[in-house]
N, C-alpha and C positions, 0 to 999 in steps of 0.2 A: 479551466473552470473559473479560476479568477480574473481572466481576461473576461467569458461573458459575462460576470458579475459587474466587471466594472463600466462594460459598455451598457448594461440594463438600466443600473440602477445611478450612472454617471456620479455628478457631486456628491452623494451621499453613499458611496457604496463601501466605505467602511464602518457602516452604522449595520453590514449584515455580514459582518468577518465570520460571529461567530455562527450564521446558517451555513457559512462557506464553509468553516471547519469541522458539522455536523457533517453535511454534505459529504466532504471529501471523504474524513473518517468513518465513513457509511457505504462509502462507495467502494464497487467490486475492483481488486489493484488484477493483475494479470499476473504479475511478476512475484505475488504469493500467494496465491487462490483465493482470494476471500477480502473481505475488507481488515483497512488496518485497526477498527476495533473487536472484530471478531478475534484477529489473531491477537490483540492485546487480551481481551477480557476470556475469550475459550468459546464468545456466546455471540448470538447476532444481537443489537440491540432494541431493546425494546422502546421503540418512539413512539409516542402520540395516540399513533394510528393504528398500532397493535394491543394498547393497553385493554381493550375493551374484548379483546381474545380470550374465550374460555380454554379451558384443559392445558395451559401450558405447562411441557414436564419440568419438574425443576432440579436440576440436582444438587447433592448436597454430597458434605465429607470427601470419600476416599473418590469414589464417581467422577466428582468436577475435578479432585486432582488427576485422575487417569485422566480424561475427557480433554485437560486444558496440555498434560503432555504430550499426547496426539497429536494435537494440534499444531504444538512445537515441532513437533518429527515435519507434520505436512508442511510448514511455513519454510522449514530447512530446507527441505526437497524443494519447496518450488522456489525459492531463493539461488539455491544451486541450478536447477535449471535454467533459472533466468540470466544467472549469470554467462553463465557456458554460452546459453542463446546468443548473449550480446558480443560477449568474448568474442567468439565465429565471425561475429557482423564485421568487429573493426577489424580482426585480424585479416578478412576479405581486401578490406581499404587501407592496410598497412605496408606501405615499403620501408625496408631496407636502408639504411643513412650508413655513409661509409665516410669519416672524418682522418684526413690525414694531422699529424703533429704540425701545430702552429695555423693551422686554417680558422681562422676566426668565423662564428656562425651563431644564431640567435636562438 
């Protein structure tokens, strides 16, 4: 993402960090279902472009604490997932190193 940023917008493209950090922080990860401020905040959030949405539910109290520990359960699980996923990948691409005493090696 910050490579096309910085190809678009060349000399000046740290003058749009913080669209890139919206961006990111909005964006769906794979590796925990959901974007990284929904699993922060429990909630998608509310940008710009949604403000002018009627009927949003809202929760409050004991709700948004159930609601936002769910969430923790799913971010766990797909955290665990992803790890396992990866785990598998390299242990595919891993050999075996067998070091005798005194062999010098980097």
């Amino acid at each position: 993402m910050m490579r096309a940023c910085v190809i678009e917008f060349k000399g000046n493209w740290d003058d749009h960090l913080p669209l890139m950090e919206f961006a990111y922080n909005n964006s769906f990860h794979a590796s925990i279902g959901m974007a990284p401020y929904e699993a922060l905040y429990g909630r998608k959030c509310r940008s710009p472009i949604c403000w002018d949405i009627e009927g949003l539910r809202q929760l409050e109290g004991p709700e948004l604490v159930q609601e936002t520990v769910d969430k923790i359960q799913i971010v766990k699980q797909c955290l665990r997932a992803a790890q396992d996923r990866q785990k598998s990948y390299v242990d595919q691409h891993r050999r075996e190193m067998e070091y005798d005493v005194g062999e010098k090696f980097f």
